[in-house]
N, C-alpha and C positions, 0 to 999 in steps of 0.2 A: 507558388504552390497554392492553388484554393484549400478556404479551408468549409470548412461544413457550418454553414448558419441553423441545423435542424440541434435538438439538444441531445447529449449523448445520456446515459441510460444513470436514471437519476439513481442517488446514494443508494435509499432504499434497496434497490435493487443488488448494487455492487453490494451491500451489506450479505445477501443473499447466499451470492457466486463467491464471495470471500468465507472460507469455511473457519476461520480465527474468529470472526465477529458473530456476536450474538444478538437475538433481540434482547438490548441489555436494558434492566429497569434504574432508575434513578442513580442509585447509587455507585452503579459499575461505574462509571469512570473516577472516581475517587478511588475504588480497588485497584485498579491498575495504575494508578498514580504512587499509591503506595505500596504494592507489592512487588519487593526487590528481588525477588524469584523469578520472574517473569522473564521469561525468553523470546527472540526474535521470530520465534513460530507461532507462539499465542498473544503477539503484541498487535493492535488493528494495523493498517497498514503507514498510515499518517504518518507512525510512532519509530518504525525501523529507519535502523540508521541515525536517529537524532537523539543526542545526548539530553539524559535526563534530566536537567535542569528546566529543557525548552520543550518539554510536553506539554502537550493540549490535553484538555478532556474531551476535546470535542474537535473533529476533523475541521481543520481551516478550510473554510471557504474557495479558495483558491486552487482546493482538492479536492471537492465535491465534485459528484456526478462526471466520471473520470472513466472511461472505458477500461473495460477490464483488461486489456494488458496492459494500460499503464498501471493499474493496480495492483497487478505481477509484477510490474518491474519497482516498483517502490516499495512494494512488501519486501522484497529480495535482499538479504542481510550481505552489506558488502563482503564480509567474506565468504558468500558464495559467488563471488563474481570472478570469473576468469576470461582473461583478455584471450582473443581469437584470433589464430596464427593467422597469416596471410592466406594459407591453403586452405582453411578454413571459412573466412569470409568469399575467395571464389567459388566453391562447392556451393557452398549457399545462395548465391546471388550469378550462379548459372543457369 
């Protein structure tokens, strides 16, 4: 499968199209590091699904500049995840 040598749409931008993320100044990532209220809708996207021990303040590398549906699908709190009956995935892929 090729893959794309051009770069896909830098942070900046997915920060934008992600309506969770703010332009945050200095200190926001140490607020959400320690505010234990915080739910999988107002968490940036890096953050969902990963047990809070292993938060970042800052989106790893390795997840930057990420087209936005992978952005989608990683913001996506595994318990909204449901698996898609067989009739399902051919309706789709007809």
């Amino acid at each position: 499968m090729p893959h794309s040598t051009t770069l896909s749409i830098p942070a900046a931008t997915i920060t934008l199209l992600d309506e969770k993320l703010t332009d945050a100044d200095a200190d926001t990532p140490a607020r959400f590091l320690h505010d234990h209220g915080i739910t999988a809708e107002t968490l940036p996207f890096w953050l969902v699904n990963v047990p809070r021990s292993q938060w970042t303040s800052e989106c790893p590398a390795f997840l930057r500049d990420q087209p936005p549906k992978n952005v989608q699908c990683l913001a996506t709190p595994d318990s909204h995840y449901r698996r898609q009956s067989w009739e399902e995935v051919q309706e789709i892929t007809s």
